[in-house]
N, C-alpha and C positions, 0 to 999 in steps of 0.2 A: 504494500500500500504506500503511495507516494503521500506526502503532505505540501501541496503547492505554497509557499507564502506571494503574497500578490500585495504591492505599495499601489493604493488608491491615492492618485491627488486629485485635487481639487482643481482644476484646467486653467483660472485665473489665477492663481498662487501655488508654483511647486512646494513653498515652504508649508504648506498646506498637506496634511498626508493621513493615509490612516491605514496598520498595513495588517489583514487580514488571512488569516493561514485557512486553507479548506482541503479535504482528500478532493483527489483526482479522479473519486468515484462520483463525487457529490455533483448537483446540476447546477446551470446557471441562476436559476431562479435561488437556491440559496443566497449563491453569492450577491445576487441582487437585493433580497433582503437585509442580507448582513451590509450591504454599502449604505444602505438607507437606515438602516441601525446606527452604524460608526458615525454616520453625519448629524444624526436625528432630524431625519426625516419620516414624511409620512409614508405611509404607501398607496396614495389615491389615484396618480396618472400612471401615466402609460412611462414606460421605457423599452430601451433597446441596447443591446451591446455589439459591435462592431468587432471583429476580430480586426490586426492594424499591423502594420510594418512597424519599420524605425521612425519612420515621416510622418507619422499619424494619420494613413490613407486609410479608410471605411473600405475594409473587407468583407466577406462573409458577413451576414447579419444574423443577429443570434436574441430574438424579440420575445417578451413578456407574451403577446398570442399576435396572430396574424392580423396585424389594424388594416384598413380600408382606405387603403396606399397605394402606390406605383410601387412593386421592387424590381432589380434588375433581375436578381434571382428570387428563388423562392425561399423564405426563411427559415432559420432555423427556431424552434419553440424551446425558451426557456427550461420548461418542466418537464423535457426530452432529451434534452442533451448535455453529458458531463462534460463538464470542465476539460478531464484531461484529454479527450477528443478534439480540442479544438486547439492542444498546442503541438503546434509546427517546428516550434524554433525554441532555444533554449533560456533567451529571455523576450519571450512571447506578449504582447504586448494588446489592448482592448482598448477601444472608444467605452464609456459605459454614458448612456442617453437618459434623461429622467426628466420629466414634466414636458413635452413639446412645445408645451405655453411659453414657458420660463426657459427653456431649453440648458437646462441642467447638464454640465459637461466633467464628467472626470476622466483621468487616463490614467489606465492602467497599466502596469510591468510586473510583469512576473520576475521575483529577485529572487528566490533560493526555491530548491527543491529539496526534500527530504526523506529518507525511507524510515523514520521513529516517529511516532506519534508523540504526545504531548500527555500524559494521562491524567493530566491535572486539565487539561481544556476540553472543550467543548466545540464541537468541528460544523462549522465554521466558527472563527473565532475572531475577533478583535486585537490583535498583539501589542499594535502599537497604536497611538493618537499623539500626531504632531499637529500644533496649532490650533485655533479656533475657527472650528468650520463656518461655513455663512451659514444665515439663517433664510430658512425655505421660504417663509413671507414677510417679507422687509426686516428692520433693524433688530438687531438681536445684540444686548451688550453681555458685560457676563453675568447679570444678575435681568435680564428683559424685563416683564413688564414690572414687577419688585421696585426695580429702580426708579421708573418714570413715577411712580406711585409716593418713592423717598422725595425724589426731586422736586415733584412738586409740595409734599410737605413741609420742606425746609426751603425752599427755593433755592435751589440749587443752580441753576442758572445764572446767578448774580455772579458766582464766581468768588474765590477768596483770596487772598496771596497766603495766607497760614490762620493758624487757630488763635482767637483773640486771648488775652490775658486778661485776670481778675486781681483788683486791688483787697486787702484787707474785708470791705465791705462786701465783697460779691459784685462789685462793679466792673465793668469793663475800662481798663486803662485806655488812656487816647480818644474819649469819647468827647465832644464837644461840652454836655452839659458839664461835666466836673474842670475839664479847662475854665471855661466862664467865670464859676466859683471861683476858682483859686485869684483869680486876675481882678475881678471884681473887688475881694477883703484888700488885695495890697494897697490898692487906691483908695 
């Protein structure tokens, strides 16, 4: 039994990555869930996977089910076909296609091959997560809606240069009203 490991990036950001070990029995449609796991994403639209050169040319198509398309050939189904069937080359390489709306792009490579499993994992697996992936429907910080919820609590927006200091009283040093005061008595 081979254990493929496969580095997902994220197509606008190589530093972007997530890198997924799966056996070479297993089908694409795992791996497609598991891409959409590592990113957190959902699973609502359509995708498609690409087999690819070095050039990142759309090979073979290798689609969640047959959409109501042009292809030039006929496709391959997800839920049909393993993984290790569709590798040619020894670092074999995937488009993976997700949302055609959004048009979600990652590229795949296949970096190590392995004959030991993992017996502590779980196949398909998750190994590594490099980066903060995007988020599927607009802005995502690392705490999402949480934040905007804080932000506007405290206004956060104004901005600070650092944290105020307090005098004796519990007051804030540098505040205009206690200036006042003092300049006030000397006169």
């Amino acid at each position: 039994m081979a254990i493929l490991k496969f580095r997902v990036y994220f197509e606008e950001d190589e530093s972007i990555y997530r890198d997924i070990a799966i056996r070479h029995t297993q089908k694409f449609s795992e791996l497609h869930e598991t891409i959409l796991k590592a990113y957190e994403f959902d699973s609502k639209h359509k995708a498609t996977f690409y087999r690819s050169n070095d050039n990142w040319q759309q090979g073979r198509e290798i689609t969640l089910e047959v959409y109501d398309k042009p292809y030039k050939a006929p496709p391959l189904v997800m839920a049909e076909t393993t993984i290790g069937s569709e590798i040619k080359i020894p670092n074999q390489k995937f488009l993976y296609l997700y949302d055609f709306n959004k048009n979600w792009s990652f590229l795949i490579e296949l970096i190590n091959v392995s004959k030991e499993e993992n017996p502590k994992l779980s196949y398909p697996a998750i190994v590594r997560t490099e980066g903060i992936g995007p988020s599927q429907y607009g802005t995502k910080g690392l705490l999402g809606e949480k934040f905007a919820e804080v932000e506007e609590k405290y206004d956060l927006s104004q901005g600070a240069d650092g944290f105020g200091e307090k005098d004796a009283d519990g007051e804030d040093y540098g505040t205009e009203e206690a200036g006042t005061e003092d300049s006030n008595e000397e006169l």
